[in-house]
mmCIF file of the N, C-alpha and C atoms, coordinates in Angstrom:
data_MODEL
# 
_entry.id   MODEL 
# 
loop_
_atom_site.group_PDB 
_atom_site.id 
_atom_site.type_symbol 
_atom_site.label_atom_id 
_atom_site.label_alt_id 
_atom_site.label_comp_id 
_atom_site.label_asym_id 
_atom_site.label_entity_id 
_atom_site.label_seq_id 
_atom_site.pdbx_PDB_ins_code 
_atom_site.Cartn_x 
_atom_site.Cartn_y 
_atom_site.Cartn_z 
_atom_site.occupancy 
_atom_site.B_iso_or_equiv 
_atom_site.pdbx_formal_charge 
_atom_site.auth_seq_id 
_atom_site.auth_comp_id 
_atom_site.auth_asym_id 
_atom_site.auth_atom_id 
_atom_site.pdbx_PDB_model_num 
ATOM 1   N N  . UNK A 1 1  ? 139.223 -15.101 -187.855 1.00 0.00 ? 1  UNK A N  1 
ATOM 2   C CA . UNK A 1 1  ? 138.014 -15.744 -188.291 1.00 0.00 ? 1  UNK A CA 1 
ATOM 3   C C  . UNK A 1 1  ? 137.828 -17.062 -187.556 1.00 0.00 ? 1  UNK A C  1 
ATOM 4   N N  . UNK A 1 2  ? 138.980 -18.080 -187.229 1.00 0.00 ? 2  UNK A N  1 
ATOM 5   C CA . UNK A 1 2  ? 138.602 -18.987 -186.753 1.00 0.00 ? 2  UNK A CA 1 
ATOM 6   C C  . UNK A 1 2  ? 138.094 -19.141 -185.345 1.00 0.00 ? 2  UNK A C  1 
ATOM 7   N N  . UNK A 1 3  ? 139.058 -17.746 -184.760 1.00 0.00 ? 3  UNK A N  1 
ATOM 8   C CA . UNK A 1 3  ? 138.342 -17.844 -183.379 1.00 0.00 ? 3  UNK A CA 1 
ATOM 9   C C  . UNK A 1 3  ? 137.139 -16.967 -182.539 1.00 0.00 ? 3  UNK A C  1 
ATOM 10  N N  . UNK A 1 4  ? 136.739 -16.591 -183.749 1.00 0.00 ? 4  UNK A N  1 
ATOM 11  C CA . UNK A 1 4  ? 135.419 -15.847 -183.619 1.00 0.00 ? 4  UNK A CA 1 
ATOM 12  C C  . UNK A 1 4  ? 134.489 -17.245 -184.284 1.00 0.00 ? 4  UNK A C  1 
ATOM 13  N N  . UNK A 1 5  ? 134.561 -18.011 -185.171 1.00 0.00 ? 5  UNK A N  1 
ATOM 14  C CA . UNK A 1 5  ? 133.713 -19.157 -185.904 1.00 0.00 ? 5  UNK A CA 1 
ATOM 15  C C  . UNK A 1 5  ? 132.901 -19.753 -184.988 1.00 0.00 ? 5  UNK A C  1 
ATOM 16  N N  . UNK A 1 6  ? 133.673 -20.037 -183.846 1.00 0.00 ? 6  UNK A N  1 
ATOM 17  C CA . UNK A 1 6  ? 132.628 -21.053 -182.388 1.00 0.00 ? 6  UNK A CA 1 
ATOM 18  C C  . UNK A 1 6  ? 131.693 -19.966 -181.765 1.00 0.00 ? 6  UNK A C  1 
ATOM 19  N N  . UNK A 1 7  ? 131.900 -18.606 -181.966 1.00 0.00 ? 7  UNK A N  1 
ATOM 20  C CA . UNK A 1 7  ? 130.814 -17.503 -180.844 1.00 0.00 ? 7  UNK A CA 1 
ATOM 21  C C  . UNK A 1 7  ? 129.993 -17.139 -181.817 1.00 0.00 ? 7  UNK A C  1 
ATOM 22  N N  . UNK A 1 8  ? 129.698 -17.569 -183.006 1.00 0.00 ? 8  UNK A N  1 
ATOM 23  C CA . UNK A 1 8  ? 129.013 -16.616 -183.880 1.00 0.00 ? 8  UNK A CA 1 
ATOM 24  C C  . UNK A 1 8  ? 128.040 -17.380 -184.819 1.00 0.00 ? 8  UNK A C  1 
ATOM 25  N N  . UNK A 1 9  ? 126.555 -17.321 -184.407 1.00 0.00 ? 9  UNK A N  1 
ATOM 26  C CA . UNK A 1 9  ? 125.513 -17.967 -185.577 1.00 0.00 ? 9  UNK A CA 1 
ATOM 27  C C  . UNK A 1 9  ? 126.044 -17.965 -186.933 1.00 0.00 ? 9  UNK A C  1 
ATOM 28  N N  . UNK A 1 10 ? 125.035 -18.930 -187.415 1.00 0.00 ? 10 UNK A N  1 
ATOM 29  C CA . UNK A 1 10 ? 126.144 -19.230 -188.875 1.00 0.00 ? 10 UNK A CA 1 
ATOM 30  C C  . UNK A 1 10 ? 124.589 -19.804 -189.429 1.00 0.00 ? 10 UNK A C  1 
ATOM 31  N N  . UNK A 1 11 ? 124.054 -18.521 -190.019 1.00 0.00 ? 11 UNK A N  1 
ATOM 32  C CA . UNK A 1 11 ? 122.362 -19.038 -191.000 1.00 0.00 ? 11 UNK A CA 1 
ATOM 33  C C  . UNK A 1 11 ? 122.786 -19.190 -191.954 1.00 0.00 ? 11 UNK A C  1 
ATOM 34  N N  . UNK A 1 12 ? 122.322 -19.895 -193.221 1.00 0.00 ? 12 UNK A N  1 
ATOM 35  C CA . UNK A 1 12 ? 122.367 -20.950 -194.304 1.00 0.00 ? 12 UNK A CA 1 
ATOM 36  C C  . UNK A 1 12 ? 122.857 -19.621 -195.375 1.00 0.00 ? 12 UNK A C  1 
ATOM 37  N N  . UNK A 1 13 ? 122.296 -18.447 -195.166 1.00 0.00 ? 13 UNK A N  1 
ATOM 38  C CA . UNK A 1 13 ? 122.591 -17.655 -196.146 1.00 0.00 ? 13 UNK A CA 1 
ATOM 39  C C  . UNK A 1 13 ? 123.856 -16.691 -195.874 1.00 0.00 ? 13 UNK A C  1 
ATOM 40  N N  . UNK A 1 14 ? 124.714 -17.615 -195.177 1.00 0.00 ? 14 UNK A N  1 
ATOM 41  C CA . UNK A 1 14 ? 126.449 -16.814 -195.086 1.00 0.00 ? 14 UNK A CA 1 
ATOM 42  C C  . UNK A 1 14 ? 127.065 -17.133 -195.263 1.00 0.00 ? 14 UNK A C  1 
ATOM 43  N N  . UNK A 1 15 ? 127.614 -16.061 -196.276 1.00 0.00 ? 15 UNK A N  1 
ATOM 44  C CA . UNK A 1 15 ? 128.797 -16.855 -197.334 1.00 0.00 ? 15 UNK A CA 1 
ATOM 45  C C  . UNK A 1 15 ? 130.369 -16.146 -196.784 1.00 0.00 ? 15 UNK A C  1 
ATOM 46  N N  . UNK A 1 16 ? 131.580 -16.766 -196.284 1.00 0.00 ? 16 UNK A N  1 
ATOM 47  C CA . UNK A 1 16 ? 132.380 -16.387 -195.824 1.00 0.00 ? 16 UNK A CA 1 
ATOM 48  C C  . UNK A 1 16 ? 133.376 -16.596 -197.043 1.00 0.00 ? 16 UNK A C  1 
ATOM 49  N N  . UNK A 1 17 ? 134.389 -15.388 -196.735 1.00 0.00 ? 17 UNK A N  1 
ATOM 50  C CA . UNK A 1 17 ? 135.546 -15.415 -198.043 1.00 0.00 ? 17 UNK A CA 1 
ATOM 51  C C  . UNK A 1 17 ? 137.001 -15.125 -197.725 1.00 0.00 ? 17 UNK A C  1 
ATOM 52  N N  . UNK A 1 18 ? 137.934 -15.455 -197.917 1.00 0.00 ? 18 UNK A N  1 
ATOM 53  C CA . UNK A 1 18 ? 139.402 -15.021 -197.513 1.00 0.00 ? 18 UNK A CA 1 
ATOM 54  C C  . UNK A 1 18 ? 139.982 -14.746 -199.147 1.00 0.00 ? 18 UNK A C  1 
ATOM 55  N N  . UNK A 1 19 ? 140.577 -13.770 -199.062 1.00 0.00 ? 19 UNK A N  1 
ATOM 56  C CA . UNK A 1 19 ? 141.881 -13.643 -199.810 1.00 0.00 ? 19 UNK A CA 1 
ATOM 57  C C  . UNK A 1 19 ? 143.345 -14.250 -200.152 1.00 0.00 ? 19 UNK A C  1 
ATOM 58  N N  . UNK A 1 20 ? 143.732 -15.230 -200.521 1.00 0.00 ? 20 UNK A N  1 
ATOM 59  C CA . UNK A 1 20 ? 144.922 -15.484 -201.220 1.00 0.00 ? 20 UNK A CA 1 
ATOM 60  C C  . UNK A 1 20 ? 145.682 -15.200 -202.052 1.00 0.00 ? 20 UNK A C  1 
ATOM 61  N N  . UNK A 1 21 ? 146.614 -13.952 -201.887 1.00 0.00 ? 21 UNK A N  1 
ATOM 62  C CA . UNK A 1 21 ? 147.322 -13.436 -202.724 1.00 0.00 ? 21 UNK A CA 1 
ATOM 63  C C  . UNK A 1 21 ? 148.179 -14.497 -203.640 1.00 0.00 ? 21 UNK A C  1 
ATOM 64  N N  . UNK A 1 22 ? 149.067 -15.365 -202.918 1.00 0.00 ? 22 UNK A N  1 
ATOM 65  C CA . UNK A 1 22 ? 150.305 -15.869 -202.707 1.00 0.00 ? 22 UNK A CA 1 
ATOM 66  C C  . UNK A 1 22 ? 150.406 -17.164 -202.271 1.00 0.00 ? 22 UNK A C  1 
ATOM 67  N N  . UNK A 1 23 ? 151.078 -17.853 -202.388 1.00 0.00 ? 23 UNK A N  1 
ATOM 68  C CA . UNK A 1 23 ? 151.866 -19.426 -201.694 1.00 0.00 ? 23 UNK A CA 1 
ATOM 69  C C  . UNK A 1 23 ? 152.473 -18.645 -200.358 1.00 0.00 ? 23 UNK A C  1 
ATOM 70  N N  . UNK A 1 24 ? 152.681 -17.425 -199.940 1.00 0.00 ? 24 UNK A N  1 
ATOM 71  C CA . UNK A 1 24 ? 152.755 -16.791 -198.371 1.00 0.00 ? 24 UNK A CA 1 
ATOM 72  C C  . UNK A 1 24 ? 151.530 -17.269 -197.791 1.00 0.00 ? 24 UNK A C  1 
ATOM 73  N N  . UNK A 1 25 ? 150.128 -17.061 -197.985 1.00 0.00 ? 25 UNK A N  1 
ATOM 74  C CA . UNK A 1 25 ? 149.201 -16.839 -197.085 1.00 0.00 ? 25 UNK A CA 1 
ATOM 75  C C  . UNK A 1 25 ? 148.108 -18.359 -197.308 1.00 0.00 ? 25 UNK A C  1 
ATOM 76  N N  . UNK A 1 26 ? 148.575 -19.203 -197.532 1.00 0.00 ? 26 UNK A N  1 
ATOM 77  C CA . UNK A 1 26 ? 147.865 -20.394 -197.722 1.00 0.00 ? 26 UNK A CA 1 
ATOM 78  C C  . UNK A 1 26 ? 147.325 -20.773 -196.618 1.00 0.00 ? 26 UNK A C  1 
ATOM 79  N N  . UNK A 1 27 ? 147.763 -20.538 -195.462 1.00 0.00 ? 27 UNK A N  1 
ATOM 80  C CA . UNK A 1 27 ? 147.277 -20.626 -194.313 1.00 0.00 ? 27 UNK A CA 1 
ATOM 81  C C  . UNK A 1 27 ? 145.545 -20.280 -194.020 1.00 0.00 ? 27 UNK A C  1 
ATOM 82  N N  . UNK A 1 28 ? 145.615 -19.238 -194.559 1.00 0.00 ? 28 UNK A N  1 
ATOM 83  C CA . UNK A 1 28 ? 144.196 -18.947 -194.869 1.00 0.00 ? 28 UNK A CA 1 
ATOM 84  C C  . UNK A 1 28 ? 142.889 -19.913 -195.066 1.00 0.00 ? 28 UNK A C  1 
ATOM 85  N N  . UNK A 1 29 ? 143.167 -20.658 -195.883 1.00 0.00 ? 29 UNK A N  1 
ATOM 86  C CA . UNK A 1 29 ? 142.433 -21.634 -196.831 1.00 0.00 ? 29 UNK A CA 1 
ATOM 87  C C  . UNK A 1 29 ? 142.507 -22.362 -195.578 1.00 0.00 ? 29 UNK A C  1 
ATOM 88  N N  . UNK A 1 30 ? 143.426 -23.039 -194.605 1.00 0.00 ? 30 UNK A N  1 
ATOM 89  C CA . UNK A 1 30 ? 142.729 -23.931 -193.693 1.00 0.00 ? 30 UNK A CA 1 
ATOM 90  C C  . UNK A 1 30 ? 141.807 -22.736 -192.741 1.00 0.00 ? 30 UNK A C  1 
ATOM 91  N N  . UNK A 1 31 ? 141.732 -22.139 -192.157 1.00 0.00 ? 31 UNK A N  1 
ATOM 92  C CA . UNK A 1 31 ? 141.077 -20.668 -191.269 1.00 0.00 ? 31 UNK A CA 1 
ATOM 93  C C  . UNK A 1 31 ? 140.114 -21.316 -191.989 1.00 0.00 ? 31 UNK A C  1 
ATOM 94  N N  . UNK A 1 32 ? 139.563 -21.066 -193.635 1.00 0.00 ? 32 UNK A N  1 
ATOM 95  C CA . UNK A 1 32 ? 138.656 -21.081 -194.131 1.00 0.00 ? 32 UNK A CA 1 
ATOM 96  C C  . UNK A 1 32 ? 137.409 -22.404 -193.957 1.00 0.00 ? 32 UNK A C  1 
ATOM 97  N N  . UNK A 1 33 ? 138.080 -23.230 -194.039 1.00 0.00 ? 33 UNK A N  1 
ATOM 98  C CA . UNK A 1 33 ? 137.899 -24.725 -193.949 1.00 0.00 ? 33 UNK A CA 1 
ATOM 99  C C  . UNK A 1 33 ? 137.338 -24.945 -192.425 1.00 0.00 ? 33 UNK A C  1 
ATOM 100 N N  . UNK A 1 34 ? 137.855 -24.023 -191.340 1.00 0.00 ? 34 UNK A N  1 
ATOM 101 C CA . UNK A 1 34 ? 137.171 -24.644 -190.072 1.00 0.00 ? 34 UNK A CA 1 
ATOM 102 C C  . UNK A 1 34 ? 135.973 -23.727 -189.773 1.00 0.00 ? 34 UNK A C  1 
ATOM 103 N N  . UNK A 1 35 ? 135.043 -22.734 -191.079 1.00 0.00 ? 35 UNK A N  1 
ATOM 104 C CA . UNK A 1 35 ? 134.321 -21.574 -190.322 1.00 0.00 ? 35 UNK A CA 1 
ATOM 105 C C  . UNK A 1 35 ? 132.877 -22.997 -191.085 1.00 0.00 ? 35 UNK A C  1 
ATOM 106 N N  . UNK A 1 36 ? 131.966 -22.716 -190.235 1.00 0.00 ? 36 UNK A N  1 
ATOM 107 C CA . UNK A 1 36 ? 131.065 -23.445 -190.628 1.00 0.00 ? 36 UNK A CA 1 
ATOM 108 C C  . UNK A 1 36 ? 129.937 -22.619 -191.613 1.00 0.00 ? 36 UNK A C  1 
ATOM 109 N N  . UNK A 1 37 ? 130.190 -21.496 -192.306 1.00 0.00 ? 37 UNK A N  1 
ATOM 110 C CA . UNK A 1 37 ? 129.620 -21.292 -193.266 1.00 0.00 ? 37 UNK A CA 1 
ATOM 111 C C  . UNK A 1 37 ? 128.998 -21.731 -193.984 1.00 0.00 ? 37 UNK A C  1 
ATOM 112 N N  . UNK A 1 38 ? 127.786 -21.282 -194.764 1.00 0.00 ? 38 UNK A N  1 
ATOM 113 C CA . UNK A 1 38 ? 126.947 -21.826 -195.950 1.00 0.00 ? 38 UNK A CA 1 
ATOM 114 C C  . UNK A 1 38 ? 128.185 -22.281 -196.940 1.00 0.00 ? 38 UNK A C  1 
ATOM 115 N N  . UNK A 1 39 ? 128.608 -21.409 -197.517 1.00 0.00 ? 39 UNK A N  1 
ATOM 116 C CA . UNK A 1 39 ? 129.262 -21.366 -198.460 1.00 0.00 ? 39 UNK A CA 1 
ATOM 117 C C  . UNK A 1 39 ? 130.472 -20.752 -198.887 1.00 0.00 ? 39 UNK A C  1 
ATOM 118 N N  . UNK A 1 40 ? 131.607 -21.373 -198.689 1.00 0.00 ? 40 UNK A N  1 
ATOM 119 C CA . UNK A 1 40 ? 132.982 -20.810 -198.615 1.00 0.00 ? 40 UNK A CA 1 
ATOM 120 C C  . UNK A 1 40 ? 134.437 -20.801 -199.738 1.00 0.00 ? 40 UNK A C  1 
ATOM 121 N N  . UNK A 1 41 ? 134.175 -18.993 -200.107 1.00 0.00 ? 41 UNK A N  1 
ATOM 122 C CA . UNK A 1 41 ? 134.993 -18.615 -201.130 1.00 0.00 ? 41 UNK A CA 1 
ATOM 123 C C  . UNK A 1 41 ? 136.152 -18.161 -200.902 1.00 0.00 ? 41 UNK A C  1 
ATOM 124 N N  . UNK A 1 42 ? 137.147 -18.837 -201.541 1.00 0.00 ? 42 UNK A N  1 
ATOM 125 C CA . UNK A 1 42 ? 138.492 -18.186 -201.551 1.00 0.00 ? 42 UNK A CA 1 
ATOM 126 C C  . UNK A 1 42 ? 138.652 -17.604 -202.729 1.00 0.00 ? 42 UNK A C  1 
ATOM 127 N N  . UNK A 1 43 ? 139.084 -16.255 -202.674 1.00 0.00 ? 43 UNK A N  1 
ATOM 128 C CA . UNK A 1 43 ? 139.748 -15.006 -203.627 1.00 0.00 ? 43 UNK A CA 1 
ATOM 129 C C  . UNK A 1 43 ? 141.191 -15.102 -204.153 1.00 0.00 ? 43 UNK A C  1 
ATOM 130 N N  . UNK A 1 44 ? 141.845 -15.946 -205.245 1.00 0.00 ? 44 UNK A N  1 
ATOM 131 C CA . UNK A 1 44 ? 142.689 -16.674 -204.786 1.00 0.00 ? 44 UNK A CA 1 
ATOM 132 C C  . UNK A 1 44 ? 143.022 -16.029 -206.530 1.00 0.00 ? 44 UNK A C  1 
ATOM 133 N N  . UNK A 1 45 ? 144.797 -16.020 -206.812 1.00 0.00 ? 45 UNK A N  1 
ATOM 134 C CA . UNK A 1 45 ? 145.112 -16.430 -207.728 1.00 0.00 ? 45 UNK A CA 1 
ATOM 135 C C  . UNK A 1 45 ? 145.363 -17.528 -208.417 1.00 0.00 ? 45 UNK A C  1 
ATOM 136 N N  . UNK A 1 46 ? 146.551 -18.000 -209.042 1.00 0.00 ? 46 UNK A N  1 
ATOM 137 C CA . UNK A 1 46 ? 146.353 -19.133 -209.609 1.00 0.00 ? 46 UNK A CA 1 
ATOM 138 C C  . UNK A 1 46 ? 146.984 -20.041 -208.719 1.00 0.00 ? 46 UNK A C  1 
ATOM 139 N N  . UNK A 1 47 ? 146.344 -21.401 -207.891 1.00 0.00 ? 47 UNK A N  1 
ATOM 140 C CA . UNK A 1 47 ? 146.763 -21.715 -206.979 1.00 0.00 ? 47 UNK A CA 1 
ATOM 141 C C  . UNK A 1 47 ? 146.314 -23.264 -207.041 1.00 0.00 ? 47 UNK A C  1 
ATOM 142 N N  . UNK A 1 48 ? 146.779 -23.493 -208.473 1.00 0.00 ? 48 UNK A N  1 
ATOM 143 C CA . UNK A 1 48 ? 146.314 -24.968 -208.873 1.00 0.00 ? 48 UNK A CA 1 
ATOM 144 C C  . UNK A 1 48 ? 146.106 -25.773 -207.552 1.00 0.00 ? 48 UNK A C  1 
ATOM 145 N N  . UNK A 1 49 ? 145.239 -27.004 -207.227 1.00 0.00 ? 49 UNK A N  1 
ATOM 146 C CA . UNK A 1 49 ? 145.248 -27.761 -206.576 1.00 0.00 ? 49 UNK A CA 1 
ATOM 147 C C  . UNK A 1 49 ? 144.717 -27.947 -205.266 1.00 0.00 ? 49 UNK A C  1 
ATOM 148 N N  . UNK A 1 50 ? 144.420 -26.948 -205.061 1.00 0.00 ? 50 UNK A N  1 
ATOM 149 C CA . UNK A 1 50 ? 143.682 -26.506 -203.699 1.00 0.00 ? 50 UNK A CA 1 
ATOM 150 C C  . UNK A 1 50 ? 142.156 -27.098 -203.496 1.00 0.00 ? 50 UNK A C  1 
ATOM 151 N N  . UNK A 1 51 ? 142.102 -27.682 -201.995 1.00 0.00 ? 51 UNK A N  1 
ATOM 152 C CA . UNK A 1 51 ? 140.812 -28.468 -201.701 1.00 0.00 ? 51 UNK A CA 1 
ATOM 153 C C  . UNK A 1 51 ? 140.449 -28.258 -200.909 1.00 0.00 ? 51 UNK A C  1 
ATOM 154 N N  . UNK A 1 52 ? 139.236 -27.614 -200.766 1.00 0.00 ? 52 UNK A N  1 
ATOM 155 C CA . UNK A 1 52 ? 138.505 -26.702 -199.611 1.00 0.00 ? 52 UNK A CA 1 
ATOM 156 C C  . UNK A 1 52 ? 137.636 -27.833 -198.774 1.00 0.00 ? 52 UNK A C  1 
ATOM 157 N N  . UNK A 1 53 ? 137.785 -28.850 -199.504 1.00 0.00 ? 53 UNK A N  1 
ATOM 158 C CA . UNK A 1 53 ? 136.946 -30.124 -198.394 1.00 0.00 ? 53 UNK A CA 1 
ATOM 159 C C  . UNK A 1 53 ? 137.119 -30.248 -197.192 1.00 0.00 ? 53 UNK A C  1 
ATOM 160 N N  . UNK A 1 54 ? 136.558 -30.262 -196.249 1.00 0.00 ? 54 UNK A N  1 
ATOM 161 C CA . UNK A 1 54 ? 136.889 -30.693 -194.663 1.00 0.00 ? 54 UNK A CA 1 
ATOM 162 C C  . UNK A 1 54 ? 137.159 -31.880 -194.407 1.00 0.00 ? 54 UNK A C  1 
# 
């Protein structure tokens, strides 16, 4: 996702999402953080504390 994010229009009405199973794949959540999306959801269990702010 991140390195497709710079080649790819990004209109107001796209909402991008990753999955977080785990404290394994947290990595994700930054991926998430650099796509310039409308609006960006993580699918996440319980993963107190997490800040999707840039």
């Amino acid at each position: 996702m991140r390195k497709l994010a710079a080649k790819l229009p990004w209109p107001k009405n796209v909402w991008m999402g990753v999955s977080v199973e785990d404290s394994r794949v947290f990595d994700r959540i930054d991926d998430l953080r650099e796509v310039p999306a409308a609006i960006r959801e993580p699918l996440i269990g319980s993963l107190a504390g997490i800040d999707l702010r840039s």
